[in-house]
C-alpha positions as CSV (number, residue, x, y, z in Angstrom):
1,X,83.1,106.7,71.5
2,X,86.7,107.3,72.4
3,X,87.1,104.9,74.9
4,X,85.1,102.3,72.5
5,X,87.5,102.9,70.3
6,X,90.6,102.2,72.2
7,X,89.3,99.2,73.6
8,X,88.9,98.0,70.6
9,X,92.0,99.5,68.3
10,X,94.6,99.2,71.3
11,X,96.5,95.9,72.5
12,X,97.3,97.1,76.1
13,X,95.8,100.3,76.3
14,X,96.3,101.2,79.5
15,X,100.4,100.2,79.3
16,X,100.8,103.7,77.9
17,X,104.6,103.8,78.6
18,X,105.2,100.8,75.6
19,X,106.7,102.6,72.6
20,X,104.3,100.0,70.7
21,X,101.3,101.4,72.9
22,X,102.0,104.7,72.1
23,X,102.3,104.1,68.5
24,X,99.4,102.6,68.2
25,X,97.2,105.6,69.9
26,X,99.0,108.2,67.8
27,X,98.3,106.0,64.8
28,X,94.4,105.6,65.7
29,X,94.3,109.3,66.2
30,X,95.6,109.5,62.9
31,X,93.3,107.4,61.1
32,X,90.0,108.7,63.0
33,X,91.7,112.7,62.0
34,X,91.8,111.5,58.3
35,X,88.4,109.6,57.7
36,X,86.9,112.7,59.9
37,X,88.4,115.4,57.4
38,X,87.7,113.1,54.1
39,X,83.8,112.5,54.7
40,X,83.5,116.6,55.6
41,X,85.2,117.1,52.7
42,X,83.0,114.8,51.0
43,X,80.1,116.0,52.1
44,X,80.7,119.9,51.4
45,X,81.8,119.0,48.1
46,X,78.5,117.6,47.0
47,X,76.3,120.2,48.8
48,X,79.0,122.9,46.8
49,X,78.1,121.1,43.5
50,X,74.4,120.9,44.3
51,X,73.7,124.6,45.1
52,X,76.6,125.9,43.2
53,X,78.1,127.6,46.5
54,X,81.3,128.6,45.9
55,X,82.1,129.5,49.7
56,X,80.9,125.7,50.7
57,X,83.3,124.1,47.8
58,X,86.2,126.2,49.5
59,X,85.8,125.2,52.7
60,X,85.3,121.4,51.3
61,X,89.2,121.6,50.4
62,X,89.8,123.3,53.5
63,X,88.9,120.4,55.1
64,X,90.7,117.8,52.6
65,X,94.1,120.0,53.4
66,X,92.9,119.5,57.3
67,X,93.5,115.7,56.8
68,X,97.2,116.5,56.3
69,X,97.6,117.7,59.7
70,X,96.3,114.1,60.8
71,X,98.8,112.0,58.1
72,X,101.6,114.1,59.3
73,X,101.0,112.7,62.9
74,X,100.3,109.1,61.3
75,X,104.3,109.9,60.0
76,X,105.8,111.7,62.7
77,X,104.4,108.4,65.6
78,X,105.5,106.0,62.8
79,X,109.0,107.1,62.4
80,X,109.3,108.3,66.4
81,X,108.9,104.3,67.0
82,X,111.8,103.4,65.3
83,X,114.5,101.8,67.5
84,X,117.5,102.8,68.6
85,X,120.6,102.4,66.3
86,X,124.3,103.1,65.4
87,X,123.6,106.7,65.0
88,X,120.9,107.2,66.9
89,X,121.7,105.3,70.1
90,X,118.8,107.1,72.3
91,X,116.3,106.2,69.7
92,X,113.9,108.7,67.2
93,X,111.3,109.8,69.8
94,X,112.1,113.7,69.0
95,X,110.9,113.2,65.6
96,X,107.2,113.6,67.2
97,X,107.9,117.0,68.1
98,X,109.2,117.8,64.7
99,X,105.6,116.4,63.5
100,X,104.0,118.5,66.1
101,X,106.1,121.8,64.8
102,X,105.2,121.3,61.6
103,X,101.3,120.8,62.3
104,X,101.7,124.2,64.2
105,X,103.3,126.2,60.7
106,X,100.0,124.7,59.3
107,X,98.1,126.5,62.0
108,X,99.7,129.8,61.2
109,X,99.4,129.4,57.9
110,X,95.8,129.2,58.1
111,X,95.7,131.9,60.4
112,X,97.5,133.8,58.0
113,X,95.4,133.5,55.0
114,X,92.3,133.7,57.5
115,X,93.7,137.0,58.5
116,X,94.6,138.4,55.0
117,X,91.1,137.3,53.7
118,X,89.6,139.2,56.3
119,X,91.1,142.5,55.8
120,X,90.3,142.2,51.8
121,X,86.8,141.7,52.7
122,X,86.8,145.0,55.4
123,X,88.2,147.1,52.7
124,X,86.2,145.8,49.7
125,X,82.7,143.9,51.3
126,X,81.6,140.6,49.5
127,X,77.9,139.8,49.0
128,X,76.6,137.5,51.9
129,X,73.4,135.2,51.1
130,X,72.4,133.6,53.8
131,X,71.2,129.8,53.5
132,X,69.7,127.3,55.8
133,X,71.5,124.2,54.1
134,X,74.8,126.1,54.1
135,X,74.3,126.8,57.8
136,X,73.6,123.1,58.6
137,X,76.7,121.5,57.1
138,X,78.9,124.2,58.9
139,X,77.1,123.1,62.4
140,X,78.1,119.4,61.0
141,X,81.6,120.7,60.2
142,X,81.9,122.4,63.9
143,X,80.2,119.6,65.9
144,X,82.7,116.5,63.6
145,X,85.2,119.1,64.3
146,X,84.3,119.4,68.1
147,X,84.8,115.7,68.3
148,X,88.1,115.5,66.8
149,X,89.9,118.0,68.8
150,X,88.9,116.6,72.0
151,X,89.3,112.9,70.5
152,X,93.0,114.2,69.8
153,X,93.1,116.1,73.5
154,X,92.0,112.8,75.3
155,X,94.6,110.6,73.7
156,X,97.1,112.9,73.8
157,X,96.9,113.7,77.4
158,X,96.9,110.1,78.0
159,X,100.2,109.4,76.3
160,X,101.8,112.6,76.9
161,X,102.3,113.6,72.9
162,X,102.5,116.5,71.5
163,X,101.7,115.9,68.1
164,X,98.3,115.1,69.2
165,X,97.9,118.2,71.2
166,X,98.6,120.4,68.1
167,X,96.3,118.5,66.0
168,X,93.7,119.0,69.0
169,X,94.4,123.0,68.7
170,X,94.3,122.5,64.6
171,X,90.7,121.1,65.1
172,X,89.8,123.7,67.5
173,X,91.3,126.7,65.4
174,X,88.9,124.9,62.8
175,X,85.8,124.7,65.3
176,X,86.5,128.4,65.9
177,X,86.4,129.7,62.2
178,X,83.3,128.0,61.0
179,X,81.7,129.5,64.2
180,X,82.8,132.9,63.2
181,X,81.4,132.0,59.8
182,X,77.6,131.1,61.3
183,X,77.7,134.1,63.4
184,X,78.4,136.4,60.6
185,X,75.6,134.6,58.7
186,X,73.2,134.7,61.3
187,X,74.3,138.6,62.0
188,X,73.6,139.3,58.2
189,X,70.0,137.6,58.2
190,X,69.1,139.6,61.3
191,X,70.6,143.0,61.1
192,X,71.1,143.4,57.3
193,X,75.0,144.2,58.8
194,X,78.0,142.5,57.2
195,X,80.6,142.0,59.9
196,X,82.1,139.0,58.7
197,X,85.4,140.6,57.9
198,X,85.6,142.2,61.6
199,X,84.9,138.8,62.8
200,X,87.4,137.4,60.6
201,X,90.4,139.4,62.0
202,X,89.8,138.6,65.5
203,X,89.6,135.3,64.9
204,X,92.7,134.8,62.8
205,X,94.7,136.6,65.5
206,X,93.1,133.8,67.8
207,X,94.2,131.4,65.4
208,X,97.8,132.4,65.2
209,X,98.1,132.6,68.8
210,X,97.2,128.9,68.9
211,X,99.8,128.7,66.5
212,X,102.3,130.2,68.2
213,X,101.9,128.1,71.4
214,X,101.9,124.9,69.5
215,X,105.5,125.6,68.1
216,X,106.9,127.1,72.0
217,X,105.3,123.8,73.6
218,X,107.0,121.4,71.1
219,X,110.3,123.4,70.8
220,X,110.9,123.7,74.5
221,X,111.5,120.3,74.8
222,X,113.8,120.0,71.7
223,X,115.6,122.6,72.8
224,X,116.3,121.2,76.7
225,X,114.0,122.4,78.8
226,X,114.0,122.3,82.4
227,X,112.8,118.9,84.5
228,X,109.2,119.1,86.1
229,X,109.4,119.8,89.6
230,X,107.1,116.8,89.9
231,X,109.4,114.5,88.1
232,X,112.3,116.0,90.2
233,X,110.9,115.0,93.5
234,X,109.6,111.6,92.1
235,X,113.0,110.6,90.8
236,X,114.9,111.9,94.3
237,X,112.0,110.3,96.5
238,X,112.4,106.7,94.7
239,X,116.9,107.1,94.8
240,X,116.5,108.2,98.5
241,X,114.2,105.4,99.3
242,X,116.5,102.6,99.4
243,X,118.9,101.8,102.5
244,X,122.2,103.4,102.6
245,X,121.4,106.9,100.9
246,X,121.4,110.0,102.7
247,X,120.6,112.4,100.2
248,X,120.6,113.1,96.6
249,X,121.4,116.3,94.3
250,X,122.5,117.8,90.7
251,X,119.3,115.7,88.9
252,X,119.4,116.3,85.1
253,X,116.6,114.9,82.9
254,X,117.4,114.3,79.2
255,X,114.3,114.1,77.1
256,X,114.7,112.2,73.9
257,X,110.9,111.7,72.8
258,X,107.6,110.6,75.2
259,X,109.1,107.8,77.3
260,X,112.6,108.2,76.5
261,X,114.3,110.0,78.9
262,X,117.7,109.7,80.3
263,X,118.9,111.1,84.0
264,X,121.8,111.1,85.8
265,X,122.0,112.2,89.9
266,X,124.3,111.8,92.4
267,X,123.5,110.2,95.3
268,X,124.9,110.6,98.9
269,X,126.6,107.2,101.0
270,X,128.1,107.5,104.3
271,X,132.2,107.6,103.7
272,X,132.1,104.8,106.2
273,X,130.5,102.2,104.5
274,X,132.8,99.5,102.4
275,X,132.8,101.0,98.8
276,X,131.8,97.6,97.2
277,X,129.1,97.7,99.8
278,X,127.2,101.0,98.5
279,X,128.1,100.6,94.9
280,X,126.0,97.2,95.3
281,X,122.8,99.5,95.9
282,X,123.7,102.1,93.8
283,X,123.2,99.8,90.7
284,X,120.3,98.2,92.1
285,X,119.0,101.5,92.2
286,X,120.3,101.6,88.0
287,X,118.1,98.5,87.4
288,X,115.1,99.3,89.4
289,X,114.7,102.7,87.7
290,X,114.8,101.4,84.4
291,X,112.0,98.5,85.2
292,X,109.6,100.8,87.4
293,X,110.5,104.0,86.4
294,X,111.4,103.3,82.9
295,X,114.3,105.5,83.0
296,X,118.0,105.2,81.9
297,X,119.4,106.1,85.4
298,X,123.4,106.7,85.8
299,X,124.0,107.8,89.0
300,X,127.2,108.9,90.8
301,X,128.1,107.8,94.3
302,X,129.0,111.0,96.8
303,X,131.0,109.8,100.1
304,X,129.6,111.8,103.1
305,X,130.2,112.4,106.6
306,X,127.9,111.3,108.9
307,X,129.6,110.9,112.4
308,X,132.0,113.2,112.9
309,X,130.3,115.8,114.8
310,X,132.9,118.6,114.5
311,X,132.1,118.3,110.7
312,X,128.9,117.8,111.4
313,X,128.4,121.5,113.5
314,X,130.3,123.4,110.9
315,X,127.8,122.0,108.0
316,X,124.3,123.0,110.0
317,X,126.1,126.5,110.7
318,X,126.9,126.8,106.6
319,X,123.6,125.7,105.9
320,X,121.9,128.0,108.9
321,X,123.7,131.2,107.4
322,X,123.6,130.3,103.7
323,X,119.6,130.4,104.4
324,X,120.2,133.9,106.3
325,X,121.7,134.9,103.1
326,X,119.2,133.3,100.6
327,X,116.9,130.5,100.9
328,X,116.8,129.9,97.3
329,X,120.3,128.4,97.6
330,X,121.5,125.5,99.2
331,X,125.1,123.3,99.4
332,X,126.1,119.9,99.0
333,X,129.4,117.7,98.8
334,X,130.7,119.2,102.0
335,X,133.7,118.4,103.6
336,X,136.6,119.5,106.2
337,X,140.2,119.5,105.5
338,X,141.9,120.7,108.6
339,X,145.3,122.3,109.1
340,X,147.4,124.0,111.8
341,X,146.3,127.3,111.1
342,X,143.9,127.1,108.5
343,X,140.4,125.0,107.9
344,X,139.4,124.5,104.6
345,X,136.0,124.2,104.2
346,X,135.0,122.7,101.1
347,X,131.5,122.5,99.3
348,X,129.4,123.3,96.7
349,X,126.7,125.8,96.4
350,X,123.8,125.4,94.3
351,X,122.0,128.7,93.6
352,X,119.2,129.2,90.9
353,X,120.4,129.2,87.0
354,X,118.6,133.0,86.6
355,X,121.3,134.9,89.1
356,X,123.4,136.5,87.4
357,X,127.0,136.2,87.4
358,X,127.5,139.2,89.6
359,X,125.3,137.7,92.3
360,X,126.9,134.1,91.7
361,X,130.2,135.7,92.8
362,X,128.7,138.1,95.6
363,X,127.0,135.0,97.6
364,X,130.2,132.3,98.1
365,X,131.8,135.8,99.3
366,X,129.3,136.8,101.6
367,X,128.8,133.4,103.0
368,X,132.7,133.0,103.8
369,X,132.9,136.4,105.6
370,X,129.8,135.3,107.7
371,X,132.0,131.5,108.3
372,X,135.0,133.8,108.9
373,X,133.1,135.3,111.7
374,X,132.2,132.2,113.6
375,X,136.0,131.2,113.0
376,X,138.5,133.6,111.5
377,X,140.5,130.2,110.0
378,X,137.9,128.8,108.3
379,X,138.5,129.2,104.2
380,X,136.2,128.5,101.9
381,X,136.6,126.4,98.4
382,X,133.1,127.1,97.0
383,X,132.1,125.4,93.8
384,X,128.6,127.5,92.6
385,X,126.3,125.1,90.8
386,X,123.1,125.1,89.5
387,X,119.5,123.9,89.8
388,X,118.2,122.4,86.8
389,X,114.3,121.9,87.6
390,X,111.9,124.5,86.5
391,X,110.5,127.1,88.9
392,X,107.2,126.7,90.4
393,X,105.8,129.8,88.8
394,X,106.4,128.1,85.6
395,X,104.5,124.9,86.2
């Protein structure tokens, strides 16, 4: 059904990195989420007015406040495809995570109430009266329900939104609920036992949780969060691939909305090429990142040495103790400026953004009395800088 219904719905479907793609999946994911929530609700309703069940009314308007969840991401995909202007020259793509915060305070809101219900019906029990009907129209709630969240998943894996991953865990929460609401039903017909406010507890603490994760996913990236290590060594591999760069460092990814980033890296060119030569390639690189990539790219050209072999010995020795010292670290921008008596060595190291700033003094001072050792005029001008991709025990 879900791949029907992109092939159909979708102009392009599979160009997923096309704002006007995009929009258009979050906008069928929106629609499908509304005409889902509107026939439960419709459904429910009638059955409530038909047998009078209070319970089956209530969760009728449950499901009719569900459908907000699904017109806030038709809003929050709509406005996120607005272009760039005056005073928004990277465009509105971060407006999708705001959608996707907000779906998550609806999560904990529900969880909430969920949660306060429950206690109320620990301390003070409420009748339970078990009934097939009732029963079947909460399995049609969880298996529409089912649908929806992994309808929402699905898409929103595909195009990378996070909107549609909180309205997945919203349909889910949902799914979760109505089975804690069978089970306390079918407990009751069996045992006589009422459990449906211990039930009810754990699963608004489940709930919540959900909650919770939905708003630290969609503020980490509002907030700046680190680049993927993936999409570090895919931007660094395709830089480095063309002819005339020897290495690349200080990468940082800023992420404006699904398919809007912005990086800037500087990239390494022998010091003995013409200028006008390597520039050439560096903004070939600029354009070819933008078309097959479809990132804005600025990167900054780094003269290195690549011949001189007395510069080149001292490098592999700062490099070979610098790993001695710490692996985790590593240098860059080297270079020699020689004296009668004194050799300044000149570099920067990069050591990981977590040290703190009495280790990020301790290290340039160990490594020049290890330098110092090799030769006694060599002085070091370290600059310490930082990585800025995420660690691998946080992918």
């Amino acid at each position: 059904m879900t791949e029907f219904l992109v092939r159909h719905f979708i102009k392009d479907y599979e160009d997923v990195e096309k704002v006007s793609v995009r929009t258009a999946y979050g906008v069928l994911a929106s629609i499908v989420g509304i005409f889902c929530n509107v026939f439960l609700f419709t459904v429910k309703f009638i059955v409530g007015l038909v047998l009078h069940s209070v319970s089956v009314t209530a969760d009728a308007f449950n499901n009719l406040s569900d459908a907000g969840s699904s017109i806030i991401s038709f809003v929050g995909v709509k406005m996120a495809e607005k272009p760039a202007d005056a005073d928004h020259p990277f465009g509105h793509g971060r407006i999708e995570y705001i959608a996707a915060l907000v779906v998550s305070f609806l999560v904990l809101e529900v969880g909430f109430t969920f949660l306060k219900d429950s206690f109320g019906k620990i301390w003070e029990p409420e009748a339970m009266n078990f009934q097939l009907v009732s029963v079947i129209i909460l399995l049609l709630s969880i298996a529409v329900k089912l649908w929806l969240g992994m309808f929402n998943r699905k898409l929103g894996v595909k195009i990378d939104s996070k909107v549609m991953q909180a309205v997945f865990t919203d349909s889910m929460g949902d799914v979760i609920t109505t089975g804690a609401t069978i089970l306390s039903l079918v407990f009751f017909r069996i045992t006589g036992i009422n459990i449906d406010g211990i039930v009810g507890v754990g699963v608004a603490l489940v709930v919540m949780w959900a909650g919770v994760g939905i708003a630290r996913d969609t503020l980490e990236p509002l907030i700046g969060e680190a680049i993927d290590p993936e999409l570090s060594r895919q931007i660094k591999a395709f830089v480095e691939s063309y002819d005339g760069i020897e290495g690349t460092h200080d990468l940082i990814v800023h992420n404006y909305g699904p398919g809007r980033s912005m990086a800037s890296i500087h990239a390494e060119v022998p010091n003995d090429v013409d200028i006008e030569k390597s520039h050439e390639v560096i903004d070939r690189i600029e354009r070819d990142a933008g078309k097959k990539l479809g990132l804005f790219l600025v990167i900054h050209m780094d003269p290195v040495e690549m011949k001189d072999e007395r510069v080149l010995k001292i490098r592999d020795k700062t490099v070979e103790l610098l790993h001695e010292l710490d692996p985790a670290c590593s240098i860059h921008d080297f270079r020699i400026v020689r004296g009668k008596e004194q050799i300044n060595v000149i570099f920067d190291m990069v050591v990981p953004i977590e040290y703190d700033e009495e280790k990020r003094r301790k290290l340039p001072k160990e490594l020049e009395a290890q330098l110092k050792k090799v030769d006694p005029r060599y002085n070091c001008v370290i600059t310490v800088d930082f990585d800025y991709v995420a660690r691998k025990s946080e992918e």
